[in-house]
ROVODREN-243999 format. One record per residue: residue in one letter; x negated, y negated, z of N, C-alpha, C, CB in turn. Coordinates in steps of 0.1 Angstrom, whole numbers, padded with zeros to 4 digits, always signed. Atoms other than C-alpha are relative to their C-alpha. Glycine has a CB too. Layout:
! residues N
aXYZXYZXYZXYZ ...
! end
This chain:
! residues 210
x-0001+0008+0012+0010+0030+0577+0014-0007+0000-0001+0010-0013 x-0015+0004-0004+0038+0006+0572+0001-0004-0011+0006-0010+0011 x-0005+0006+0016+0057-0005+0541+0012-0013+0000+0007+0014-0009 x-0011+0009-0002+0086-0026+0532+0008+0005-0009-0002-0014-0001 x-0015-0003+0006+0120-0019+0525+0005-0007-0012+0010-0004+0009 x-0004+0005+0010+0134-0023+0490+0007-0008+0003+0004+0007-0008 x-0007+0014-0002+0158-0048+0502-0004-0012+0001+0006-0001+0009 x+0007+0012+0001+0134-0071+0510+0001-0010-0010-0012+0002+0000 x+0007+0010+0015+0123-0081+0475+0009-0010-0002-0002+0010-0016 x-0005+0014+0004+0151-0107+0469-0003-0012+0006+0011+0000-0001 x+0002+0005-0013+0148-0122+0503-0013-0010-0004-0002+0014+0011 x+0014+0009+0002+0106-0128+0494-0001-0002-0006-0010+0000+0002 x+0005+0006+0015+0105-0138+0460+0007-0014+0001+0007+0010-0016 x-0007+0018-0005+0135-0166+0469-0008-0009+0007+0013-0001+0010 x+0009+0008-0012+0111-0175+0498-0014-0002-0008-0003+0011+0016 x+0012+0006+0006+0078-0175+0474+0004-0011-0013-0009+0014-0006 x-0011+0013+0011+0103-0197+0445+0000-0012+0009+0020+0004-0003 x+0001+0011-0008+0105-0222+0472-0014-0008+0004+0007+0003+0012 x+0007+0008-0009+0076-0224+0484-0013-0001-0019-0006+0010+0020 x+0010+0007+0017+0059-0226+0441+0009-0017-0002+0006+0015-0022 x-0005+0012+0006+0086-0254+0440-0008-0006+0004+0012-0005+0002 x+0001+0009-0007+0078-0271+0470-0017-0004-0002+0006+0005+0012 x+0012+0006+0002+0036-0271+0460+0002-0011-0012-0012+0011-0003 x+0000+0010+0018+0047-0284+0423+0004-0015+0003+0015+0007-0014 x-0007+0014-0003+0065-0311+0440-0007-0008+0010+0015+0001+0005 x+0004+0013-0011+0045-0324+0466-0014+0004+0010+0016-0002+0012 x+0016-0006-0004+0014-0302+0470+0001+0010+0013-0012-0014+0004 x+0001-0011-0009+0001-0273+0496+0010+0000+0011-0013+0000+0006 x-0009+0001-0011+0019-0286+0527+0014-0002-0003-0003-0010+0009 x-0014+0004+0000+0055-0288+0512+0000+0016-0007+0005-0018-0011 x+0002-0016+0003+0046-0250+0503+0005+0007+0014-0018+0004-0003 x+0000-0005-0009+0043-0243+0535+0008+0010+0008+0000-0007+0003 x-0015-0003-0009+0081-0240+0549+0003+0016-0009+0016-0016-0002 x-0006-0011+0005+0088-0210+0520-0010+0007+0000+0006-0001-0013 x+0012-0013-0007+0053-0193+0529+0003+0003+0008-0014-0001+0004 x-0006-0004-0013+0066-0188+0564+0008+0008+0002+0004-0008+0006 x-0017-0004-0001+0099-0179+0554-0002+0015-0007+0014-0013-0011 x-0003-0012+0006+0086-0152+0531-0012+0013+0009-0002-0005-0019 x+0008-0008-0010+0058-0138+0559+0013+0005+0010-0012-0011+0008 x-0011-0007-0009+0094-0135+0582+0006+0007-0003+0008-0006+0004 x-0013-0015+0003+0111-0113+0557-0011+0009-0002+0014+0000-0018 x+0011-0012-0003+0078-0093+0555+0001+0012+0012-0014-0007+0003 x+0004-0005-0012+0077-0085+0590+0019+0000+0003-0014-0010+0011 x-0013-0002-0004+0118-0082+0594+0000+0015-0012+0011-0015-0002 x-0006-0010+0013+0119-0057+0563-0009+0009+0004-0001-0006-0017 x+0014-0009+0000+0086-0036+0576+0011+0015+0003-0014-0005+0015 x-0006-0016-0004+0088+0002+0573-0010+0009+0001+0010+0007-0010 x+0013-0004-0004+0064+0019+0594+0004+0019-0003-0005-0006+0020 x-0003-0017+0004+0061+0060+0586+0002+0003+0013-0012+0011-0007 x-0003-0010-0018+0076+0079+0618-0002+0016-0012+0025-0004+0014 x-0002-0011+0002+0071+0117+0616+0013+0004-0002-0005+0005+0009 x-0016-0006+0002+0101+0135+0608-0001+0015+0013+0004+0006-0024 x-0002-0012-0007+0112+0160+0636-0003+0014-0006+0013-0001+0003 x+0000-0014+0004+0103+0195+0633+0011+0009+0001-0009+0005+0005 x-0011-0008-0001+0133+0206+0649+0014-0006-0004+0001+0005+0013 x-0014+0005+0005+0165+0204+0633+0014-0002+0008+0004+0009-0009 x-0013-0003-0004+0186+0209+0662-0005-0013+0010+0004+0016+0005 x-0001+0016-0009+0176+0173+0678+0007-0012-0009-0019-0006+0003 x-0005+0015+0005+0195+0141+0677-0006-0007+0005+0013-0005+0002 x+0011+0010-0002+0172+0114+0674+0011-0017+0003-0012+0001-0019 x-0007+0012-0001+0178+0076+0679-0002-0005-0013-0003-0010+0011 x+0001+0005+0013+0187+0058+0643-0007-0009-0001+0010-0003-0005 x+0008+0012+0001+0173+0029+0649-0007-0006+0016+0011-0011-0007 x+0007+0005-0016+0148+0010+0672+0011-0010+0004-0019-0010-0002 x-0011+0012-0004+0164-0013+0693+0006+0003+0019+0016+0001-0014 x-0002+0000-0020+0181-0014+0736+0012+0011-0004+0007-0021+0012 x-0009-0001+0004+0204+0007+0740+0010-0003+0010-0001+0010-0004 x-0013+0004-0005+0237-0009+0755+0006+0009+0010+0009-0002-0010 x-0012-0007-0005+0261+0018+0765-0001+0017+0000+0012-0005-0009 x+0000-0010+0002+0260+0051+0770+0013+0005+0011-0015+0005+0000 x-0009-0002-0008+0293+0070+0780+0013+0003-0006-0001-0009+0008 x-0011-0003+0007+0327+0077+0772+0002-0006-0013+0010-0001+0008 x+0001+0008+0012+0335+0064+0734+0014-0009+0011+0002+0010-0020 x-0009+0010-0001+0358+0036+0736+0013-0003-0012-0009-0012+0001 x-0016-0005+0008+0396+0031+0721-0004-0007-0019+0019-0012+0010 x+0003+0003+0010+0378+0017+0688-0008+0013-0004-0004-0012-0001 x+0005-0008+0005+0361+0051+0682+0009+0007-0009-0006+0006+0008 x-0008-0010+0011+0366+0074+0653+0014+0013+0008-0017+0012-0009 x-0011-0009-0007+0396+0100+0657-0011+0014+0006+0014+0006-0015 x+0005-0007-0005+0386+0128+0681-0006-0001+0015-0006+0003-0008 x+0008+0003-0017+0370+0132+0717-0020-0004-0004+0002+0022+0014 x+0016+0001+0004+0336+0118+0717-0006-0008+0016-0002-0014-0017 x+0005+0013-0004+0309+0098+0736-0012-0006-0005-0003+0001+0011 x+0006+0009+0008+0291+0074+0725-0014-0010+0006+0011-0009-0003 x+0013+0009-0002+0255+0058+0723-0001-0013-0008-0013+0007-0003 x+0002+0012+0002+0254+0022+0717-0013-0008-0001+0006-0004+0007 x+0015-0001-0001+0217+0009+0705+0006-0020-0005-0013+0015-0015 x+0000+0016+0006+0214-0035+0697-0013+0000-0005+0001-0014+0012 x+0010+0008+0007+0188-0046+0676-0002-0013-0005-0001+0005-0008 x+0005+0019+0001+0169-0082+0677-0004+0003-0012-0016-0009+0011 x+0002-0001+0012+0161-0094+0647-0018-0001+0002+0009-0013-0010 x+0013-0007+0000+0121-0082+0658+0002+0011+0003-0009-0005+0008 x+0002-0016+0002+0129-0047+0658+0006+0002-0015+0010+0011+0012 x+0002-0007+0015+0124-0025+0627+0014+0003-0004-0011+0015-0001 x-0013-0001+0009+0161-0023+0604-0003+0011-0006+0003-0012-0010 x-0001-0014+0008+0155+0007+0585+0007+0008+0012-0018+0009-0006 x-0011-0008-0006+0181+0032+0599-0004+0017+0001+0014-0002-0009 x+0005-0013+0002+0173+0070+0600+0015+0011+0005-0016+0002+0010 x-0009-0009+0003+0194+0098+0598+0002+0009+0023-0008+0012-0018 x-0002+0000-0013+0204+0106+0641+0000+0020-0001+0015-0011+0007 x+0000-0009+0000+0211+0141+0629-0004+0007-0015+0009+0000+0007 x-0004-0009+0014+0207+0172+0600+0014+0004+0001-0010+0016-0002 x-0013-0002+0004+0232+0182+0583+0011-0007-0010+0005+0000+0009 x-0007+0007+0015+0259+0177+0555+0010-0013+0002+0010+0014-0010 x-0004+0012-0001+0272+0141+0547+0015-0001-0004-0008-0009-0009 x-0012-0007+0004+0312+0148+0547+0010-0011+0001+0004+0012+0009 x-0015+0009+0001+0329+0112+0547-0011-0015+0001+0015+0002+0019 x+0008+0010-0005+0311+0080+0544+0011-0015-0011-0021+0004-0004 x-0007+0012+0006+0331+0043+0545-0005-0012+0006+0015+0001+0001 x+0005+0013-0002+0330+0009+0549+0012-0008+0002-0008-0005-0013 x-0012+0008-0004+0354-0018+0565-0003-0010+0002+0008+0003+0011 x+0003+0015-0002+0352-0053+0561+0004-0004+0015+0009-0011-0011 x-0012+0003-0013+0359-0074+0592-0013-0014+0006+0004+0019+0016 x+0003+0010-0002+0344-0102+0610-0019+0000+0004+0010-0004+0011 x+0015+0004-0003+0303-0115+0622+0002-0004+0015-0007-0012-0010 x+0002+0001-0012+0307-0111+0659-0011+0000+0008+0005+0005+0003 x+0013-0006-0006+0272-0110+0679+0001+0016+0005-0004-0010+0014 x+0000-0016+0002+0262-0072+0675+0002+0003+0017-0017+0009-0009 x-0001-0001-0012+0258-0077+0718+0017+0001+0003-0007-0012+0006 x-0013+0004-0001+0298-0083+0721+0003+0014+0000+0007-0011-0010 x-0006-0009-0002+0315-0050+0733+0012+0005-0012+0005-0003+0013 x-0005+0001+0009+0342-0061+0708-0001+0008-0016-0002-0011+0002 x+0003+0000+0010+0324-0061+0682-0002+0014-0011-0009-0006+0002 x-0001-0011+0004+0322-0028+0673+0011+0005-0002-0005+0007+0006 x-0016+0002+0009+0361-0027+0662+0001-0011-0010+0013-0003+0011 x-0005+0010+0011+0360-0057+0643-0008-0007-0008+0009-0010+0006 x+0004+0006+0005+0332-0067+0630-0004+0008-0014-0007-0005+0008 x+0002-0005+0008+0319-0051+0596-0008+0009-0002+0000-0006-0004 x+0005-0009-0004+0308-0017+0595-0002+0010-0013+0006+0004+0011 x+0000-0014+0007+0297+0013+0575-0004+0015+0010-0013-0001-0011 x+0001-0009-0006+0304+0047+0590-0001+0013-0006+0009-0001+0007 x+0002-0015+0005+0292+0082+0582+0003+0010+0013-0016+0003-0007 x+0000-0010-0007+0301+0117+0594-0012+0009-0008+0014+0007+0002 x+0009-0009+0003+0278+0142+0594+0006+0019+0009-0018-0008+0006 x-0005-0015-0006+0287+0182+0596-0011+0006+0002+0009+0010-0010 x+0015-0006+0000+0257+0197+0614+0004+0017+0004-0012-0008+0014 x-0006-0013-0002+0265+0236+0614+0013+0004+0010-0011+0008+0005 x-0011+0002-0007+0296+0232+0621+0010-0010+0009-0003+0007+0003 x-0006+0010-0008+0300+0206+0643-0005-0017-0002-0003+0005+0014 x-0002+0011+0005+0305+0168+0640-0010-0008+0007+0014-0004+0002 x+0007+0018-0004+0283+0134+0644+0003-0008-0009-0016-0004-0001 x-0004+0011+0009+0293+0102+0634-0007-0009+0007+0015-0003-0003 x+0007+0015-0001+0273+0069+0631+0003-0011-0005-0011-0002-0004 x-0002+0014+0010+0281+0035+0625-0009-0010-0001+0011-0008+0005 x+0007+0009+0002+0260+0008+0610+0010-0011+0002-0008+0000-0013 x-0013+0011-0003+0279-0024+0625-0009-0015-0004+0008+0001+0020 x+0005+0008+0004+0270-0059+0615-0002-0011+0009+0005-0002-0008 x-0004+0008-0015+0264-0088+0638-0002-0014-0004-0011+0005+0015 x+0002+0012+0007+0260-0125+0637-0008-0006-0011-0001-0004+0007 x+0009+0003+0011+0232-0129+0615+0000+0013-0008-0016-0005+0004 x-0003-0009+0016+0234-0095+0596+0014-0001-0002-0005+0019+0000 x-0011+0001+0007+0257-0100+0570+0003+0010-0008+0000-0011-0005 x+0001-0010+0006+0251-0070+0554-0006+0012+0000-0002-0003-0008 x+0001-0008-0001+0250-0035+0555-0004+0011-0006+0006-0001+0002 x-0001-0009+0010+0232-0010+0533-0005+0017+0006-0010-0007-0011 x+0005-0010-0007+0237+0024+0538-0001+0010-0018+0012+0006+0015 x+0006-0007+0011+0219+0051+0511+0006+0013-0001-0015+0000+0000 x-0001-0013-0005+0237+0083+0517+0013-0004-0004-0005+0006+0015 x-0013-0002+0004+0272+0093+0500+0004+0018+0004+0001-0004-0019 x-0007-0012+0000+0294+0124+0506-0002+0010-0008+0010-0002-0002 x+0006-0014+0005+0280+0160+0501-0013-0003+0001+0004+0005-0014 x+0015+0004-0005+0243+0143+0511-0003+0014+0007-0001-0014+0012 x+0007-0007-0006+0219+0169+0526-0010-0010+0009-0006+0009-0010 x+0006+0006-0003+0201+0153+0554-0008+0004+0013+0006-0009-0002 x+0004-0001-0003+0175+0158+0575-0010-0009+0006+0000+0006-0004 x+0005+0010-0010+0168+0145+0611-0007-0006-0006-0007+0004+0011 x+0010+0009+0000+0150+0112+0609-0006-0005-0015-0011+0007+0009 x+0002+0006+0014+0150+0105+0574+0006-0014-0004+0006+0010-0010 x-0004+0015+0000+0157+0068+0561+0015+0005-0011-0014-0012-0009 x-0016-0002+0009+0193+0067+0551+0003-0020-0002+0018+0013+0016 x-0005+0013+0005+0197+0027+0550-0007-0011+0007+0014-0001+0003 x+0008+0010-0005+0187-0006+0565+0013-0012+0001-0013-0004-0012 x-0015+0011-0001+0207-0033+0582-0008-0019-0001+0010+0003+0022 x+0013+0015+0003+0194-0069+0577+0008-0012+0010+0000-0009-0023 x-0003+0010-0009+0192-0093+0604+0004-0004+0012+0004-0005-0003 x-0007-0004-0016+0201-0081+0640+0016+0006-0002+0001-0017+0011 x-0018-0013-0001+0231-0055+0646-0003+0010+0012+0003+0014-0019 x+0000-0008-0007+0241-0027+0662+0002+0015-0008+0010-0003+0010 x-0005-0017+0006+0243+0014+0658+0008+0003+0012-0013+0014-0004 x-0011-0006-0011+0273+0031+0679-0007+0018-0013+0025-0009+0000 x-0002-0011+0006+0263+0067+0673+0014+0010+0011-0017+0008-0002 x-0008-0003-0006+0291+0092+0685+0001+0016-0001+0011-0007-0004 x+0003-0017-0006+0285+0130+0698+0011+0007+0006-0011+0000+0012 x-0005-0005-0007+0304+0158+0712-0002-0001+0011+0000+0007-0002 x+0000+0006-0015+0312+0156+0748-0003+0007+0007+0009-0004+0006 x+0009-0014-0014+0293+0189+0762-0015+0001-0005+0008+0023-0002 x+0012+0005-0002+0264+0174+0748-0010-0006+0008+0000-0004-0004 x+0006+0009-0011+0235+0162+0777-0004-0009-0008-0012+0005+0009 x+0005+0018+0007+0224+0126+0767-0010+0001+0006+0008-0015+0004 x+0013+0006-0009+0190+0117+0774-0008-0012+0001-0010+0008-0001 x+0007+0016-0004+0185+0081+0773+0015-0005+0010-0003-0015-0021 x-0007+0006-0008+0203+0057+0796+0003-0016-0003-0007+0003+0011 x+0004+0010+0005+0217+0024+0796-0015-0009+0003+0010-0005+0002 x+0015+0003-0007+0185-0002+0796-0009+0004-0007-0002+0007+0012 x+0014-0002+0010+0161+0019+0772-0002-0004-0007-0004+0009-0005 x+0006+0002+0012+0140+0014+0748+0000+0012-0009-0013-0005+0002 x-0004-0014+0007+0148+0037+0718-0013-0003-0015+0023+0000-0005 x+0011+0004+0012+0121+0041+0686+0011+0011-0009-0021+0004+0003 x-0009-0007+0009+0143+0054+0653-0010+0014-0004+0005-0011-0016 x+0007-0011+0005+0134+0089+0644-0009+0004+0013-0009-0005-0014 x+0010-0003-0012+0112+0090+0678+0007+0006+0011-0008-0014+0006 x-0007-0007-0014+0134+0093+0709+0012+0006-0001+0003-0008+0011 x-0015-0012+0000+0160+0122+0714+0008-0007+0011-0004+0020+0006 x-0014+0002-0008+0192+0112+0723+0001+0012+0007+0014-0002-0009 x-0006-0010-0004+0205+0147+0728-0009+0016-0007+0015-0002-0005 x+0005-0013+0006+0199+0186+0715+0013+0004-0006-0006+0012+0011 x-0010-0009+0000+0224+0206+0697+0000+0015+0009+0001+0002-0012 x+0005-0013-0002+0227+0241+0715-0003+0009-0007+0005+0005+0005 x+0004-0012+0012+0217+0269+0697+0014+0013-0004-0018+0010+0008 x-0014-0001-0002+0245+0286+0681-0004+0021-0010+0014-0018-0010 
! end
């Protein structure tokens, strides 16, 4: 089953307004261009049901999309030792975001900053981000929603003292971006650069059992 993301709705109502103007003014084919436009935020905004993990002690991938980088974090990561999975998303993969791990929501911010293409190594220091930690029995994950040339905006649903559980929708990014998620470093990784990652579907990692 697939649905669509509450963000959508401004997006296609603007796009169905255009395209009531454009019949009133000049009939079916001058409709056209804002019918198209509002079938593209349909299928950009889609939100198909994934299962939610049974086990709580997997880190999933947040979002569909390639993933870039996998490997030591880089000198723009949060404070602490980490490494880091790096996922890109075209603006034809699914934007709804999902939660990479369980566990409690213990810091969540936001930093303006520039619209660099989400591809740009860079970009993930300077372009505009929302970042959450998550305390999963004890120990730390952090994810960033980052923004990229065409997403200009960032919505993430989840505030501080959140309860959350693997693979749940925590936000949605609009219009091609990136996720940097960032793990302890005696964690095994199990994607590589080069994959294809589905949100909520493919395990990054495991926690151990404690």
């Amino acid at each position: 089953m697939i649905g669509l993301d509450r963000a959508a709705w401004p997006f296609i109502l603007g796009a169905v307004a255009v395209a009531l103007v454009g019949a009133w003014l000049g009939g079916r084919w001058w409709a056209l261009p804002g019918g198209l436009l509002a079938l593209v935020f349909v299928f950009f905004f889609r939100d198909p049901e994934r299962p939610l993990p049974g086990d709580q002690s997997l880190v999933v991938s947040p979002a569909d999309g390639l993933v870039m980088n996998v490997g030591p974090a880089g000198a723009d990561a949060p404070v602490g030792t980490w490494q880091q999975i790096t996922i890109f998303l075209s603006p034809l993969d699914v934007h709804v975001n999902r939660a990479p791990v369980s566990g409690r929501v213990t810091r969540v911010s936001h930093k303006a900053g520039q619209f660099l293409p989400a591809y740009k190594p860079e970009s993930g220091a300077v372009n505009e981000q929302s970042e959450v930690w998550i305390d999963h029995d004890g120990r730390t994950a952090v994810f960033r929603q980052v923004v990229g040339l065409l997403a200009r905006r960032v919505v993430t649903r989840v505030v501080e003292g959140d309860a959350l559980v693997v693979g749940q929708r925590i936000g949605v990014m609009k219009f091609g971006s990136r996720m940097d998620v960032f793990l302890p470093t005696n964690l095994a990784v199990r994607v590589r650069k080069g994959d294809r990652v589905v949100a909520a579907e493919t395990v990054l990692a495991q926690w151990d059992p404690r």
